[in-house]
Short mmCIF file of the C-alpha atoms (twelve columns), coordinates in Angstrom:
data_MODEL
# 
_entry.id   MODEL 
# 
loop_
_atom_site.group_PDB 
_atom_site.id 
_atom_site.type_symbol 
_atom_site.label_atom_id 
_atom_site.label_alt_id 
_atom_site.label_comp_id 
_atom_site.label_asym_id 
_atom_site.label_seq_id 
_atom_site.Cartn_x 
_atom_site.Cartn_y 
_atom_site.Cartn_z 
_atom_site.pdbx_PDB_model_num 
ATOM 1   C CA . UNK A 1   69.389 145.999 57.199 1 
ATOM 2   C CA . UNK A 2   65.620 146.739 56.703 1 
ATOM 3   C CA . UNK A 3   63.837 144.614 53.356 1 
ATOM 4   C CA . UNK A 4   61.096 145.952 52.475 1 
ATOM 5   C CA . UNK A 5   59.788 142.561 53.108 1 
ATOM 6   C CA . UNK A 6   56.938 141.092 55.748 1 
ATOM 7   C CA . UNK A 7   58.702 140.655 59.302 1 
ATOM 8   C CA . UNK A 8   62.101 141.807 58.436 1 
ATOM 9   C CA . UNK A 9   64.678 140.125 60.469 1 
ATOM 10  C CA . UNK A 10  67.360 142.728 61.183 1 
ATOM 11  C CA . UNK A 11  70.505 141.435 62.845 1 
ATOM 12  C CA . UNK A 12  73.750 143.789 64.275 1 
ATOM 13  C CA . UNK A 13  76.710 142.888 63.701 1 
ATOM 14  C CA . UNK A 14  80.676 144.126 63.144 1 
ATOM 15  C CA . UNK A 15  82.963 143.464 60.157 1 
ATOM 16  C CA . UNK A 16  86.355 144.252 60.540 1 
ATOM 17  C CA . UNK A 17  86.539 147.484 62.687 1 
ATOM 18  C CA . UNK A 18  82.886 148.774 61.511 1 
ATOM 19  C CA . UNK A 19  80.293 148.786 64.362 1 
ATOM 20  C CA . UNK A 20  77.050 147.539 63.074 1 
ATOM 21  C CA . UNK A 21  73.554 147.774 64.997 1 
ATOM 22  C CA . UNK A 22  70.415 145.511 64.469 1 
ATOM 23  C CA . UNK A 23  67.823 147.158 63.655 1 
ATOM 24  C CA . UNK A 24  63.858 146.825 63.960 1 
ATOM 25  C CA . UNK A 25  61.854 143.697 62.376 1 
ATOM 26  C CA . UNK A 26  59.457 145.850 60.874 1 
ATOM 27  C CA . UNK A 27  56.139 144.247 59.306 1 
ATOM 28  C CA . UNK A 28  54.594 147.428 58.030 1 
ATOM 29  C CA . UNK A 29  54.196 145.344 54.645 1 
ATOM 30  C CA . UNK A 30  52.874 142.181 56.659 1 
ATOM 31  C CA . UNK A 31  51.248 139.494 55.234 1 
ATOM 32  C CA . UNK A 32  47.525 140.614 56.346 1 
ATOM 33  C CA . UNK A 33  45.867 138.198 58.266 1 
ATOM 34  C CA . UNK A 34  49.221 136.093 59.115 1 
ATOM 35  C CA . UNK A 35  50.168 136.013 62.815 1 
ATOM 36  C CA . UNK A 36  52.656 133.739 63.286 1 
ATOM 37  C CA . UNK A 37  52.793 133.856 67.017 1 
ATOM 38  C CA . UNK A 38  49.961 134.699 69.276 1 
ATOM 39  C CA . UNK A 39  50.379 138.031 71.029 1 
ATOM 40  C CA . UNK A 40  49.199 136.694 74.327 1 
ATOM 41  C CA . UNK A 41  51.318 133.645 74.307 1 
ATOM 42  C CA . UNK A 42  54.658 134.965 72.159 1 
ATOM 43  C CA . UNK A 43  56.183 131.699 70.368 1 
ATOM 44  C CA . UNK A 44  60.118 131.194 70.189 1 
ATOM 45  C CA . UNK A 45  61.356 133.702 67.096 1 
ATOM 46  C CA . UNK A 46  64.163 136.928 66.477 1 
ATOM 47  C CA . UNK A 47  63.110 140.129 65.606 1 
ATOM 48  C CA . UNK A 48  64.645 143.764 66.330 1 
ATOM 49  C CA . UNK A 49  67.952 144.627 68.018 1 
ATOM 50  C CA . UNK A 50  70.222 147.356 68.608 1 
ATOM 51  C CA . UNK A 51  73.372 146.180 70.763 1 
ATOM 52  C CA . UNK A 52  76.750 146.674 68.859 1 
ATOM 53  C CA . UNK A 53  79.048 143.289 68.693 1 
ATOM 54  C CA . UNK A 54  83.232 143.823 69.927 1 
ATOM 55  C CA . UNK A 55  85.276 144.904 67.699 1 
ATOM 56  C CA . UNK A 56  87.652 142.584 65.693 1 
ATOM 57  C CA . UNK A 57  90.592 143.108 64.763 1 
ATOM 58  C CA . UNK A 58  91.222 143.688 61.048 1 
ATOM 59  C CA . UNK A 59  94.323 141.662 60.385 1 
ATOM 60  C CA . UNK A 60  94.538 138.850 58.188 1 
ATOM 61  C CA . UNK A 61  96.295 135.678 60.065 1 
ATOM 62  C CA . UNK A 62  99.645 134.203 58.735 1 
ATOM 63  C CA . UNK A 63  97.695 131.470 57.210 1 
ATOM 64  C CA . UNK A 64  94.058 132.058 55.443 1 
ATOM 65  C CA . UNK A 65  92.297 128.716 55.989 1 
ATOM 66  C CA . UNK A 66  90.021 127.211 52.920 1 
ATOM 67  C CA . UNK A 67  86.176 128.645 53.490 1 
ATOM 68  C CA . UNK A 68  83.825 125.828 52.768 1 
ATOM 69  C CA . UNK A 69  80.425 127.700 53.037 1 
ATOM 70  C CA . UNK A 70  77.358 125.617 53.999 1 
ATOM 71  C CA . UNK A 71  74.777 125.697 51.447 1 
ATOM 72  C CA . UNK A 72  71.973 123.818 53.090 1 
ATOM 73  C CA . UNK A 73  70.321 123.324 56.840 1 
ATOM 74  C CA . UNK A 74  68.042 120.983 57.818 1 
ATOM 75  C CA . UNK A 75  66.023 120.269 60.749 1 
ATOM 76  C CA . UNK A 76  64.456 116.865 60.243 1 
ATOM 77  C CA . UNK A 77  62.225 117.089 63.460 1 
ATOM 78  C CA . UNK A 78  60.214 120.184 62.257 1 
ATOM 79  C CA . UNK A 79  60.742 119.606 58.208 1 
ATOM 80  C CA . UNK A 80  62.990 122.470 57.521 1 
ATOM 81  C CA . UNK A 81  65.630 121.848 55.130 1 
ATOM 82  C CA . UNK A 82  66.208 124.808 52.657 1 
ATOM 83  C CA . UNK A 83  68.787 126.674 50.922 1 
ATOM 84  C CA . UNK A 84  71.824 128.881 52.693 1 
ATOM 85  C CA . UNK A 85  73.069 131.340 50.452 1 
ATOM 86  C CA . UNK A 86  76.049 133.691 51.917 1 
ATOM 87  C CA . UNK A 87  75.310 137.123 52.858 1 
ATOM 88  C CA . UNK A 88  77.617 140.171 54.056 1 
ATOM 89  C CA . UNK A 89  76.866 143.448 55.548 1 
ATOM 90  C CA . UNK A 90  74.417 146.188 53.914 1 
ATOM 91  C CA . UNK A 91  75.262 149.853 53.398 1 
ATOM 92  C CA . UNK A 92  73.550 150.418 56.467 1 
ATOM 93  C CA . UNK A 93  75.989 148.170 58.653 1 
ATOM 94  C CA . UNK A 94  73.595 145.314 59.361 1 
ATOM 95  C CA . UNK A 95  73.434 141.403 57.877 1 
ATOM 96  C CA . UNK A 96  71.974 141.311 54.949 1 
ATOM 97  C CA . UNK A 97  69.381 138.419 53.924 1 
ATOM 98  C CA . UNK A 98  67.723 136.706 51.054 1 
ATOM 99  C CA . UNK A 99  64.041 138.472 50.792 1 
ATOM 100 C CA . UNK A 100 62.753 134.633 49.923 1 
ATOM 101 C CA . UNK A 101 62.124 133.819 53.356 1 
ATOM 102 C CA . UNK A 102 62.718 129.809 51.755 1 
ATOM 103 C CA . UNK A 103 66.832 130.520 51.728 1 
ATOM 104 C CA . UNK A 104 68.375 131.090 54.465 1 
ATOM 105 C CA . UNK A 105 71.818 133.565 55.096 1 
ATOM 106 C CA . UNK A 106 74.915 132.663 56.232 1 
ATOM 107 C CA . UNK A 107 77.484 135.540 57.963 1 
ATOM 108 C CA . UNK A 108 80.184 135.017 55.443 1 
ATOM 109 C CA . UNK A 109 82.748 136.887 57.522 1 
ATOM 110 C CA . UNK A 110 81.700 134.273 60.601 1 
ATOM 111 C CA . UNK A 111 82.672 130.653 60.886 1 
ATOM 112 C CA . UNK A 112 81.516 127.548 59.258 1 
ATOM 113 C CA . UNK A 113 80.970 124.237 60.079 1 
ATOM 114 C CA . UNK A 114 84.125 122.984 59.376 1 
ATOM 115 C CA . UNK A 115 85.706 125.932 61.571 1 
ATOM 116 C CA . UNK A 116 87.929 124.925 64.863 1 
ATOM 117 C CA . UNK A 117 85.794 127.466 66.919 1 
ATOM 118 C CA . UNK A 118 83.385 130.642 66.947 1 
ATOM 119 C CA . UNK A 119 79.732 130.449 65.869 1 
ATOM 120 C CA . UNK A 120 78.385 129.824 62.633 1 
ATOM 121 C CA . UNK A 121 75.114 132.159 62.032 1 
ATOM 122 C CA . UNK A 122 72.600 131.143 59.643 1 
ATOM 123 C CA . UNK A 123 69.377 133.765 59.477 1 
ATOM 124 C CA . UNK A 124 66.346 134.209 57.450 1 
ATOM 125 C CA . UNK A 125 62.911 136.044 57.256 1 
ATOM 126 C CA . UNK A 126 59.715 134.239 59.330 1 
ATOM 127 C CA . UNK A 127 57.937 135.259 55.894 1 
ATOM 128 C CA . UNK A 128 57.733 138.081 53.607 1 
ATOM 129 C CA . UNK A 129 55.346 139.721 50.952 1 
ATOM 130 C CA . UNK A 130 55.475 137.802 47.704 1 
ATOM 131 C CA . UNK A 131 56.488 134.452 49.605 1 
ATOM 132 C CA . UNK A 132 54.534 133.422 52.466 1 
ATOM 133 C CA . UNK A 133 55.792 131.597 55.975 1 
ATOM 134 C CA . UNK A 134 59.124 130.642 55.540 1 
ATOM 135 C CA . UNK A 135 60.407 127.708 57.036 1 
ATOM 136 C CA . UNK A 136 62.604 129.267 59.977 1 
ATOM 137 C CA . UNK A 137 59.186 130.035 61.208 1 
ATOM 138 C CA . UNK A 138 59.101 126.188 62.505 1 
ATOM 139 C CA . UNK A 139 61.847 127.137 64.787 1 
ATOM 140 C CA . UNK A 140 59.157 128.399 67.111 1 
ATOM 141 C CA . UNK A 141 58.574 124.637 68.345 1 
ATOM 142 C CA . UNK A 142 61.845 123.298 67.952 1 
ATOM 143 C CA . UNK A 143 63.289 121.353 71.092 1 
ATOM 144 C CA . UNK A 144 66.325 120.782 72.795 1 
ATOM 145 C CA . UNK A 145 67.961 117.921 71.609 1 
ATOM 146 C CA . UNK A 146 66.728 118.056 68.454 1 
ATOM 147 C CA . UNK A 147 69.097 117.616 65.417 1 
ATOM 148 C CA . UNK A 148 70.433 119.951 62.992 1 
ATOM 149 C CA . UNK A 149 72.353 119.564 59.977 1 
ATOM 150 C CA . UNK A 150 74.115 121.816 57.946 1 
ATOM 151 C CA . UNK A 151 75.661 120.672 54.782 1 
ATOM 152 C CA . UNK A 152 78.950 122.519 53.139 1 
ATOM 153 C CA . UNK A 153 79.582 122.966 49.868 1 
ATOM 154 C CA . UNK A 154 81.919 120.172 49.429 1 
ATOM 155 C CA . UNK A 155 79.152 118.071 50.214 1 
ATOM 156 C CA . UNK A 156 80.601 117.439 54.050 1 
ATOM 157 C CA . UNK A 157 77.421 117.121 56.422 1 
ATOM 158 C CA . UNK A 158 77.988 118.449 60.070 1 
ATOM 159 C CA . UNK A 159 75.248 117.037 62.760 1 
ATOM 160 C CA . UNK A 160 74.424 119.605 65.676 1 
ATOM 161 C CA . UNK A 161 71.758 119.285 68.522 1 
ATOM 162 C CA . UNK A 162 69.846 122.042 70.014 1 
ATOM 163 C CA . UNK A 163 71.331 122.845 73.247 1 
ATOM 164 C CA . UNK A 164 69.291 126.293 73.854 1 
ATOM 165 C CA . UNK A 165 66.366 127.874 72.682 1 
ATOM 166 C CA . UNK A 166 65.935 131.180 73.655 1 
ATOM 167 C CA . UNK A 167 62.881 133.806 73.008 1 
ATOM 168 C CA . UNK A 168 64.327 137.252 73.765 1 
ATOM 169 C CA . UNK A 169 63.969 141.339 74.175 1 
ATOM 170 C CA . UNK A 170 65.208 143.026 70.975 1 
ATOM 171 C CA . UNK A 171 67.779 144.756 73.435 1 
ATOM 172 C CA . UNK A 172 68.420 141.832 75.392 1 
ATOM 173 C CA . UNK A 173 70.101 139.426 73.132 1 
ATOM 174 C CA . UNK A 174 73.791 139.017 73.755 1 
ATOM 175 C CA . UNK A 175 74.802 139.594 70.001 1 
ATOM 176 C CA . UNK A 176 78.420 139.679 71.231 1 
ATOM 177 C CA . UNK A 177 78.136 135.660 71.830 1 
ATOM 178 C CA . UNK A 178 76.034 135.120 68.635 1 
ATOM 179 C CA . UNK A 179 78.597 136.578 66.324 1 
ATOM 180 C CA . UNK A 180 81.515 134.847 68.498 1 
ATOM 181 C CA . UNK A 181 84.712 134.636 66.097 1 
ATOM 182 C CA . UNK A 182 86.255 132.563 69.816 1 
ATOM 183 C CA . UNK A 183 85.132 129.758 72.035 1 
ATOM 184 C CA . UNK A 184 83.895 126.089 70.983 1 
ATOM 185 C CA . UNK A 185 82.525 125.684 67.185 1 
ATOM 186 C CA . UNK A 186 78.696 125.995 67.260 1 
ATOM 187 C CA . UNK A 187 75.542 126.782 65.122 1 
ATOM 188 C CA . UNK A 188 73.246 129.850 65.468 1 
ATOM 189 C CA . UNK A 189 70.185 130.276 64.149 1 
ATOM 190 C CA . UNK A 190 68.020 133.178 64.247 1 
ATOM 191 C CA . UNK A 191 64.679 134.590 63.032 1 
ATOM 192 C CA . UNK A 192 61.804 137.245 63.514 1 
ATOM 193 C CA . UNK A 193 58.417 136.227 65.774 1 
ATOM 194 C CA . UNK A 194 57.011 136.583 69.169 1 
ATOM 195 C CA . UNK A 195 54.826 138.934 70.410 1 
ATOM 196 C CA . UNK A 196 54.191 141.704 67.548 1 
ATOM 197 C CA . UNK A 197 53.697 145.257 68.570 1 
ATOM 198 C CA . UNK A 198 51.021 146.797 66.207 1 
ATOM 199 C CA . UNK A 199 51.845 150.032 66.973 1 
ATOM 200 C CA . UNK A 200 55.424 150.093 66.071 1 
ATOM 201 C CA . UNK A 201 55.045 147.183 63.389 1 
ATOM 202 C CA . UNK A 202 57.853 145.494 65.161 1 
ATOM 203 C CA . UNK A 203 58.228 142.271 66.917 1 
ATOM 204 C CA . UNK A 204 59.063 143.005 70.500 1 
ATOM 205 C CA . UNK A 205 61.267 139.234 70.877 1 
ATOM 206 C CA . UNK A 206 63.937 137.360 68.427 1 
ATOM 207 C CA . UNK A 207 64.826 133.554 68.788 1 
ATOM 208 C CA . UNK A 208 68.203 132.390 69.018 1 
ATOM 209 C CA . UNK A 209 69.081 129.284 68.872 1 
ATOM 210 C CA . UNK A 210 72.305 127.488 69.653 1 
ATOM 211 C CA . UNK A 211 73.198 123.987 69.087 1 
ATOM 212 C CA . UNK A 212 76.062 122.521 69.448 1 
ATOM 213 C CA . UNK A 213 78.085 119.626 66.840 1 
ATOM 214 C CA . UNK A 214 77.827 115.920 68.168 1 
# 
């Protein structure tokens, strides 16, 4: 995916049998004058990638459980609570997100909160032309142990705390794990920041992270 929005957050990912790549956060069309995160001191935030996810297999199961999509997150600590609107794949292979940096996307073909295991991924812009800072931008200072909620559309609240906060490389983030269909049920989020290459008008680190429910 690549918005022609301010720092585009571009995550790669895999539906079905499809490899998918993240692509560059580009910021060609930055906000002038906004710098999220110092360039000497880079601040907890996603931004480009390029490391294909496994393959999944295709095949429906026996039994298709009911999807109750989250439509809200909230992290009281930092004052982010905003929309989460479901998102897919682009025609370029990559998640797509909202260009209002304000709502949030969720990887419909993921889990959800109410899922018995794999990762539910929840993305969105640091800010974008039009808009301004987004909240996700707040993620730079989040802590561990700080709480998360994410509310479903059924109304159902699921608590989380922050178990790991991690600032890095675009080609070092283990996209395999944050797109994790297996393994204990868990929250991802991700955004654009840290240091930002002007030469390339991309951010050289992305922010993931992972919380788990209590």
């Amino acid at each position: 995916m690549r918005d022609r929005v301010g720092t585009a957050v571009t995550i790669s990912l895999l539906v079905a049998t499809v490899p998918a790549l993240l692509t560059g956060c580009s910021s060609a069309d930055r906000v002038p004058g906004e710098h999220l995160f110092p360039t000497a001191t880079p601040t907890p935030v996603p931004s480009a990638f390029s490391t294909a996810v496994p393959r999944q297999d295709a095949a429906l199961p026996d039994e298709v459980p009911v999807v109750v999509p989250p439509v809200r997150v909230a992290v009281p600590g930092l004052g982010i609570d905003q929309t989460v609107q479901p998102e897919g794949v682009d025609d370029a292979g990559a998640m797509a997100l909202p260009a209002d940096p304000a709502v949030a996307g969720w990887y419909r073909f993921g889990a959800t909160p109410t899922s018995a295991s794999g990762s539910t991924v929840l993305a969105a812009h640091v800010d974008a032309v039009g808009y301004g800072v987004g909240p996700f931008a707040r993620l730079a200072t989040v802590a561990v142990g700080s709480t998360v909620t994410v509310t479903g559309a059924d109304g159902r609240a699921t608590d989380y705390t922050v178990a790991t906060v991690d600032l890095l490389a675009k080609t070092g983030v283990p996209w395999s794990s944050v797109f994790d269909r297996d393994g204990p049920p868990r929250l991802v989020l991700v955004t654009c920041g840290g240091e930002f290459d002007t030469s390339t008008h991309h951010y050289r680190s992305n922010l993931v992270v992972t919380a788990t429910p209590l």
